[in-house]
N, C-alpha and C positions, 0 to 999 in steps of 0.2 A: 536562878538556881545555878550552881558551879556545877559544873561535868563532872571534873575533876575531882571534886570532892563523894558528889554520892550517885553519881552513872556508871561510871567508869566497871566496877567490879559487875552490874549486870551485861554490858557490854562485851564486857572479854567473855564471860560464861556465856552470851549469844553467840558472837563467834569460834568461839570454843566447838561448837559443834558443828559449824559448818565444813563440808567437806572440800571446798573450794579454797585457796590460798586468801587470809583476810585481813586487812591492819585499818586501821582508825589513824587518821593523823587529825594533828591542829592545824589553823590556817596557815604556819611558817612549815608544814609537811614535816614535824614530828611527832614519831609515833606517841598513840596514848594505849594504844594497844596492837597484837597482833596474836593469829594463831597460832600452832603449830603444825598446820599446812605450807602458812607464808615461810618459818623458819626453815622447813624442809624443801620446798619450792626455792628457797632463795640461799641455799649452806648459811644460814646463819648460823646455827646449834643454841644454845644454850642462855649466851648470852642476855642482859638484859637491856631490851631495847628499848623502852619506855625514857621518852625525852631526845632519841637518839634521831637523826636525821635520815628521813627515808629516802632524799638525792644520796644522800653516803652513803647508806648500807645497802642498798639495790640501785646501782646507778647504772646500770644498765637498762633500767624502767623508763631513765628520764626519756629516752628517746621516745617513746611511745609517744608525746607530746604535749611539749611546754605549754604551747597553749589549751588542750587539752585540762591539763592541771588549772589553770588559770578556770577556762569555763565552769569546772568544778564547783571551785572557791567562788564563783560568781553567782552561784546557785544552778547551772544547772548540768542534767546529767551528761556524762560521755560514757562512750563504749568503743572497740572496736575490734575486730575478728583477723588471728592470724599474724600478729602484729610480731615482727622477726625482733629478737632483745639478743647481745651477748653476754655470754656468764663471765663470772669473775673469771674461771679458769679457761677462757677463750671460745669457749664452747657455743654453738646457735642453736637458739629455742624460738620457738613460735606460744604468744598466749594468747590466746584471749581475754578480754578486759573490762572492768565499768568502775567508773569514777561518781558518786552518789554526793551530793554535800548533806550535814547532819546539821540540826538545827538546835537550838541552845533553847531555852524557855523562852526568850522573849523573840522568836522566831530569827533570828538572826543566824547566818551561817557560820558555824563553830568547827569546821573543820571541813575534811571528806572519811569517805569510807573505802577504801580499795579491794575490788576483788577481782582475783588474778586464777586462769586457770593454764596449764601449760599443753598446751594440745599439737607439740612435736610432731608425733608419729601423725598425727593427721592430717596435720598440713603438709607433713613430706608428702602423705599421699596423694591429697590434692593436689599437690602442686605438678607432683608429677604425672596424674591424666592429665592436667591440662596442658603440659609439655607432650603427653600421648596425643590427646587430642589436637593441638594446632598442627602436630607433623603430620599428623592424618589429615587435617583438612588443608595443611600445604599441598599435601603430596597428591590428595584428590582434584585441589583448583590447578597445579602446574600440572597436572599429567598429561603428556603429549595423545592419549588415548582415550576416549569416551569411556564416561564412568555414569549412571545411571540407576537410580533407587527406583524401586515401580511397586504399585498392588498385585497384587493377584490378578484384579481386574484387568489392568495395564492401565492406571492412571499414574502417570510420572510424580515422586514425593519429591525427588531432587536429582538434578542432573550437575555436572561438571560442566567449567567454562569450554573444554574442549567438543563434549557433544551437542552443546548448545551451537558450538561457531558447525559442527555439521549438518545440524537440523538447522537454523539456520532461523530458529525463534531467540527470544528473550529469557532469561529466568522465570521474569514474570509470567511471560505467555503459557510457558512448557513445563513448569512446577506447580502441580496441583489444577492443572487445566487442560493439558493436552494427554492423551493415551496415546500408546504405542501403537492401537487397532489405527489411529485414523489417519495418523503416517505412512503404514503398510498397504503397498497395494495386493488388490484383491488376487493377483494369481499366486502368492506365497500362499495363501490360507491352508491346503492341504501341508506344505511344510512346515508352517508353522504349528498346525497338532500335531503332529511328528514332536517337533520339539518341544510343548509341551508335557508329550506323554512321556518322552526323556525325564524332562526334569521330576516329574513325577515321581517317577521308577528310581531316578538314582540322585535326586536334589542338586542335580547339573544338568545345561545344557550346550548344544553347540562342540567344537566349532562349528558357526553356519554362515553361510553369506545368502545376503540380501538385498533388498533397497530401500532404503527413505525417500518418501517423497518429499521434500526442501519445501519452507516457506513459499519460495518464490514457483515452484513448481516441479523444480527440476529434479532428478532421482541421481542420488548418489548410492552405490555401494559400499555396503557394508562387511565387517567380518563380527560376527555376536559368539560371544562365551557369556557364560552365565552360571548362578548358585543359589538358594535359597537360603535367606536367612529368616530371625526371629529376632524383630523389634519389640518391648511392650506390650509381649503377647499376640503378636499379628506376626502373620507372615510375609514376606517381604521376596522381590527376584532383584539383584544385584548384577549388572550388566555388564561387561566392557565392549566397547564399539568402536572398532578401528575405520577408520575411512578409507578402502581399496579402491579408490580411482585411482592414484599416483602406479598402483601394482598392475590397475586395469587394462592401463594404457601403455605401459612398460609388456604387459602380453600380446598387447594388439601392435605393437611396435616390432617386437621379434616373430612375431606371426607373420606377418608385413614383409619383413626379413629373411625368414623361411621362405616364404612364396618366392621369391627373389631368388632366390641361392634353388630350388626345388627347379624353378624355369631357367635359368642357366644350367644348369645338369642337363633339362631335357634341347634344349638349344645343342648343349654338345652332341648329346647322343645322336641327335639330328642330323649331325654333321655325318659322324660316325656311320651314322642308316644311310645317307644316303644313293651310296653309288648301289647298295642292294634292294634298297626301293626303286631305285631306276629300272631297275632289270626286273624286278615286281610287275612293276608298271608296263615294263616293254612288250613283255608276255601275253598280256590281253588283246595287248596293239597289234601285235604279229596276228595275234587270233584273228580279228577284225579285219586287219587288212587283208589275210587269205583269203575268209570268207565272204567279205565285201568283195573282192576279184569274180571270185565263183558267183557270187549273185550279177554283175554285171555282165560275166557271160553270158547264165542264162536267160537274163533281159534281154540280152543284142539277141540271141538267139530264138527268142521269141517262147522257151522253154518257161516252163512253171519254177519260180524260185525254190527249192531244196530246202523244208520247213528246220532242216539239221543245222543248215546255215545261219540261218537265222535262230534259233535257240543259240547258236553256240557265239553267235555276235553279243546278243544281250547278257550272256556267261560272261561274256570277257567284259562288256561295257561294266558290269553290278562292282567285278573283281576292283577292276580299276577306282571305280569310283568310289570305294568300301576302300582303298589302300590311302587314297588323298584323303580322304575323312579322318582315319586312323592319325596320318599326319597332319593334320591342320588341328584337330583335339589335339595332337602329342606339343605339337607349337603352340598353341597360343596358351594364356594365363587358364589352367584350372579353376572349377570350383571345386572345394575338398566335401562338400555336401556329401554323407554316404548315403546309400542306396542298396538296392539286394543286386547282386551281381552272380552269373552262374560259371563255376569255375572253369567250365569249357569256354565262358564268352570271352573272358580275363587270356587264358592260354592263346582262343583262338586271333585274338589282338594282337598279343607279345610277338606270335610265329608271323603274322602281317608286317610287321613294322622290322624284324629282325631277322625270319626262315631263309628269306633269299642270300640275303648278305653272307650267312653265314656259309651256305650250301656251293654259292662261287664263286669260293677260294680252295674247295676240294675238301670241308671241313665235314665230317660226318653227324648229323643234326636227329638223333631220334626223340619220340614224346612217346609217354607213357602216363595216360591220364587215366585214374582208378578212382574217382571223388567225384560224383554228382551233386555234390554239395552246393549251397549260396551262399556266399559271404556279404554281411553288410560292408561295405568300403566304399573308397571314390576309385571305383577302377581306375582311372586314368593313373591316380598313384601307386597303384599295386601292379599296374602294366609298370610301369617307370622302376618301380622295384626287378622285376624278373628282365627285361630291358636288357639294365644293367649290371645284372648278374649274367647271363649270357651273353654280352661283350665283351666283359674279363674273361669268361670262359672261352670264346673264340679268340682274345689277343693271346691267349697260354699256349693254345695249340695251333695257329695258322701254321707259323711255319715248320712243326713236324708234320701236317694236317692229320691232325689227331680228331676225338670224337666226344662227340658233348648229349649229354642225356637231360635233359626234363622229365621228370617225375613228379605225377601228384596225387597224393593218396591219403586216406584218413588214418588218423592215428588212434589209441585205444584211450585218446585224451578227449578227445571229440574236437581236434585239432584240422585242419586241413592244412597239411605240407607239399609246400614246392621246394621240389628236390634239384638243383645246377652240379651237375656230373663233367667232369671233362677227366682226359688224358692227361693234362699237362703235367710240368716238373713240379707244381703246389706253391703258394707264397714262401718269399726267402725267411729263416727263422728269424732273421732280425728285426722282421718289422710283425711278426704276428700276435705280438702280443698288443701291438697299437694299429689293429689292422681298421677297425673302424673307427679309427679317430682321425679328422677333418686333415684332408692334405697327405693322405699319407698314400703313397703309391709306389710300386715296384715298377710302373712301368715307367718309358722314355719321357709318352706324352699324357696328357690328363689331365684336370683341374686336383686330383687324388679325394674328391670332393663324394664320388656316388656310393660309397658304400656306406659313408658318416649316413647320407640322406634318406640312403635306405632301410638301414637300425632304425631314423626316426621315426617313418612314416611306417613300420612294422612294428615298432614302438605302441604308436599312438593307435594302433588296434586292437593292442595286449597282447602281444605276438612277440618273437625273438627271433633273431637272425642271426646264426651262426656256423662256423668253418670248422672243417674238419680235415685232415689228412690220413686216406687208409687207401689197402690195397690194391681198391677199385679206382681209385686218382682221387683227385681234387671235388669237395664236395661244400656246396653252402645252402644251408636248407633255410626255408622262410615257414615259422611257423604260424599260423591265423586261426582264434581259439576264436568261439562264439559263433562257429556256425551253424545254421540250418538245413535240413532236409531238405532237397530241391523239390 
């Protein structure tokens, strides 16, 4: 049977109604038919194509694949998805494609069938998530930050190269095997429903820091942010996990540092105390030895010792020994451990290590304590604070010998303030606006070091320390919030 002769016209009327682009060739790939999809798919217009070579009039198709065509012609099918063609007028299409061969009566292959669809806009789309996606999951596997998908439950779906090298498992091991519960050790657990009930409440959580405990055992710090999302219908916690050892050790380093710089302050002031802790000291001595005299008389003398004498030796001995205490705590390395401290113990410390000194240079020394308060602190650093704020106070006015006040009293903040009063001429205006910054000093001698140390260490209580000049002279109050009732 000829094709050509009596198929041909039910052929084009099949294609005819297909809505897909469609031609018929012979085995040399010309047309015996085609629709008017193909002509519009392809600008042909009007033209009559029948006989006409389908490499010519769509040669942009040939790309799709010579051998392709061939397999055809050979009997059997091709297809292919997406397959990029240029138009005649320069233009980029994407089709889709199937190459059929048709069969003659005596089953012999008489041609192929082509059917073309042009599916542009879709494959720009595609193509362009998966340009979305690969940058997404570049920028998930290079991220210098822990990145982490998890259940509800906290079993890990997918972690990043970077949380993996933190935890210190595999993919394999830590994707779809390991939970975030059995990493965590047990004393976070109250914190951790804290932040659960965050994310709850507002579908975030964090910032929070924590610890993992490492494959190998070991517990790193962490910093965790977090979000809720919705995969496939499930809900999903989206992680970031910074690793703060490098910051951990970088605070134990300047803490380290602080200690350092906090004990040369008190080393200096040390210097500073001393010629007034000597005379501290010598006062009890004199005690002692008067009274130690009076008791040796009335031993030789065979008289009953004077009970006066002896209370007022063990006065002296307690004074003495409570003044070497004060200084050997003010010398040697602190712990900053706080504690409840009662703000007469703190005063009556500062006036030990400092009353004498000041008082035997003709300096006039009064205290005004109004605060039965306790403050949690490391006394020893809040002595160091008032210290040396009444050293400046006594270098201002030695030689007018002017008068210096201590004051301490509650505020309507629920504040307890120590109040450093003197006479003096006040800091020079040039340096007050940088008066607590490191090195800075009016006076001859000094490290200019103790008042930076002491912002910090009133700092680090929630407190403020600050200068003023009125009236009444020169005044630097230390404020310490978060006290207790004594």
């Amino acid at each position: 049977m000829n094709l050509e002769a009596r198929s041909i016209p039910t052929v084009v009327d099949l294609i005819g109604s297909l809505p897909t682009a469609s031609a018929i060739c012979d085995p040399d790939l010309r047309y015996l038919a085609v629709n008017d999809a193909w002509r519009t798919s392809y600008g042909l217009g009007d033209v009559d194509l029948v006989g006409q070579s389908h490499l010519e009039c769509v040669p942009s198709l040939v790309e799709l694949s010579e051998a392709d065509y061939r397999r055809a012609l050979d009997g059997e099918p091709a297809s292919g998805s997406g397959t990029p063609h240029r138009r005649a007028d320069g233009s980029d299409e994407y089709v889709d494609w199937t190459m059929s061969p048709w069969h003659d009566e005596r089953g012999d292959v008489a041609g192929i069938v082509l059917h073309t669809e042009i599916v542009t806009d879709r494959e720009v789309m595609r193509r362009g998530l998966e340009e979305q996606r690969s940058f997404l999951r570049a920028f998930v596997d290079e991220s210098p930050i822990g990145l982490n998908l998890c259940r509800l439950d906290g079993v890990w779906v997918e972690s990043n190269p970077a949380f993996l090298e933190i935890i210190g498992y595999s993919r394999e091991e830590a994707d779809g095997g390991l939970s975030y519960w059995e990493l965590t050790p047990r004393e976070y657990d109250d914190a951790e429903q804290e932040q659960l009930r965050q994310l709850e409440r507002t579908g975030r959580y964090g910032p929070y820091e924590k610890e993992f405990v490492r494959k190998d055992g070991l517990r790193v710090p962490v910093r965790l942010n977090g979000f809720l999302i919705e995969r496939d219908g499930e809900r999903y916690i989206w992680s970031l996990i910074e690793d703060i050892s490098h910051q951990r050790e970088l605070e134990a380093d300047l803490e380290a540092e602080r200690a350092k710089t906090l004990q040369t302050a008190r080393l200096a002031s040390i210097g500073e105390m001393a010629a007034g802790v000597a005379h501290e000291i010598n006062n009890p001595l004199q005690i002692i030895e008067g009274f130690s005299f009076l008791l040796k008389r009335a031993i030789e003398s065979g008289q009953q010792p004077p009970a006066e004498a002896i209370d007022k030796i063990r006065h002296a001995t307690d004074r003495a020994a409570r003044i070497v205490s004060y200084m050997r705590k003010f010398a040697r390395e602190p712990s900053t451990d706080a504690e409840d401290h009662s703000v007469a113990e703190i005063v009556d410390e500062t006036l030990s290590l400092t009353g004498e000194r000041i008082r035997n240079h003709g300096v006039r020394l009064d205290t005004d304590v109004r605060s039965n308060r306790t403050i949690h602190c490391s006394a020893l650093e809040l002595t160091q604070v008032l210290v040396n704020l009444l050293h400046n106070a006594f270098d201002a006015v030695r030689a007018s010998r002017g008068s210096i006040l201590l004051e301490v009293f509650d505020d309507a903040n629920d504040e307890v303030v120590f109040s450093v009063r003197d006479s003096g001429p006040g800091v020079p205006d040039g340096i007050v606006d940088r008066l607590f910054q490191p090195f800075v000093t009016s006076k001859e001698t000094g490290t200019g070091l103790g008042l930076s140390i002491s912002q910090g260490i009133v700092a680090a209580l929630g407190g403020s320390l600050t200068y003023r000049r009125d009236d009444d002279g020169t005044r630097f109050e230390a404020r310490i919030p978060r006290a207790g009732d004594a």
